[in-house]
N, C-alpha and C positions, 0 to 999 in steps of 0.2 A: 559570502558565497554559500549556497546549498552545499549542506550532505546531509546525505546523498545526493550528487550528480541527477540531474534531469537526464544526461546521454545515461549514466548506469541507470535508473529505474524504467527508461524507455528502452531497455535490453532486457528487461523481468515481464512487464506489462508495455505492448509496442504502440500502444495510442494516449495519445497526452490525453483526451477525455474522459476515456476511461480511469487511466491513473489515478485522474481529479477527485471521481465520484469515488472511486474506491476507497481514498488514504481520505476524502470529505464524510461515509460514512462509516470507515473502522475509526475514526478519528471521536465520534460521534458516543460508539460501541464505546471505546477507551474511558471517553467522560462519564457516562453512566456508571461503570462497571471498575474501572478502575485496574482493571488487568491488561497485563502488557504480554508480547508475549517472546519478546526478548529484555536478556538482561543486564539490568545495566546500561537504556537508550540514553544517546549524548543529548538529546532534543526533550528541554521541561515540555512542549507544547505539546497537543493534542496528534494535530497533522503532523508533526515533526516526526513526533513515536510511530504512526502508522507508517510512513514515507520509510523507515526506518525497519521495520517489518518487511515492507515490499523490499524492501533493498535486501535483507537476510535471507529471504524465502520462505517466511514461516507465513504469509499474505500473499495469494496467486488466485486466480482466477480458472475454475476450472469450464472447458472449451462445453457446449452442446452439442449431442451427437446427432442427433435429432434434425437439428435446425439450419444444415446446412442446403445451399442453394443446388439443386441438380445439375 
Protein backbone atom coordinates (compact mmCIF):
# COMPACT_ATOMS: atom_id res chain seq x y z
CA UNK A 1 0.00 0.00 0.00
CA UNK A 2 1.04 3.83 -0.51
CA UNK A 3 1.94 6.37 1.96
CA UNK A 4 0.95 8.47 1.55
CA UNK A 5 -2.67 7.80 0.52
CA UNK A 6 -3.44 8.98 -3.00
CA UNK A 7 -7.09 10.24 -1.32
CA UNK A 8 -4.55 12.35 1.35
CA UNK A 9 -2.18 13.86 -1.38
CA UNK A 10 -5.20 14.43 -3.62
CA UNK A 11 -6.49 16.84 -0.49
CA UNK A 12 -2.95 18.90 -0.68
CA UNK A 13 -2.68 18.93 -4.58
CA UNK A 14 -6.56 18.11 -6.15
CA UNK A 15 -5.27 16.83 -9.70
CA UNK A 16 -3.50 13.48 -10.03
CA UNK A 17 -1.48 15.02 -13.04
CA UNK A 18 -0.37 17.57 -11.54
CA UNK A 19 0.64 15.59 -8.42
CA UNK A 20 2.68 13.26 -10.94
CA UNK A 21 4.69 16.05 -12.45
CA UNK A 22 5.33 17.74 -9.24
CA UNK A 23 6.64 14.63 -6.76
CA UNK A 24 8.33 13.40 -10.77
CA UNK A 25 10.18 16.70 -10.63
CA UNK A 26 11.05 17.46 -6.80
CA UNK A 27 11.91 13.75 -7.05
CA UNK A 28 14.35 14.70 -9.66
CA UNK A 29 15.68 18.13 -7.47
CA UNK A 30 16.19 15.26 -4.49
CA UNK A 31 18.54 13.16 -6.73
CA UNK A 32 20.81 15.77 -7.80
CA UNK A 33 21.00 17.67 -4.72
CA UNK A 34 20.39 15.34 -2.05
CA UNK A 35 18.30 17.43 0.22
CA UNK A 36 15.26 16.50 1.70
CA UNK A 37 13.09 18.69 3.26
CA UNK A 38 11.51 16.56 5.93
CA UNK A 39 13.00 14.59 8.58
CA UNK A 40 13.42 11.37 8.85
CA UNK A 41 11.27 10.39 5.27
CA UNK A 42 9.93 6.53 5.81
CA UNK A 43 10.41 6.24 1.70
CA UNK A 44 14.58 5.24 0.46
CA UNK A 45 13.11 6.28 -3.02
CA UNK A 46 13.25 9.43 -4.79
CA UNK A 47 9.31 9.94 -5.57
CA UNK A 48 8.59 8.28 -2.22
CA UNK A 49 10.50 11.33 -0.35
CA UNK A 50 8.87 14.00 -2.58
CA UNK A 51 5.14 12.21 -2.38
CA UNK A 52 6.14 12.44 1.34
CA UNK A 53 6.81 16.23 1.34
CA UNK A 54 3.42 16.91 -0.50
CA UNK A 55 1.90 14.97 2.04
CA UNK A 56 3.72 17.41 5.15
CA UNK A 57 3.20 20.65 3.38
CA UNK A 58 6.61 21.76 3.15
CA UNK A 59 5.88 20.98 -1.23
CA UNK A 60 2.48 23.04 -2.51
CA UNK A 61 1.95 24.63 -5.50
CA UNK A 62 1.45 28.13 -5.53
CA UNK A 63 -2.08 29.32 -7.54
CA UNK A 64 -1.36 32.27 -10.57
CA UNK A 65 -3.07 35.38 -10.04
CA UNK A 66 -2.63 36.62 -13.22
CA UNK A 67 -4.01 33.65 -15.17
CA UNK A 68 -7.26 33.14 -14.36
CA UNK A 69 -10.21 32.81 -16.91
CA UNK A 70 -12.66 36.13 -16.74
Amino acid sequence: MLDPSIDSLLSKINSKYTLVTLAARRARQISETKKVLIDNPKSHQYVGMALEEIQAGKLFLEEEVGNSPS
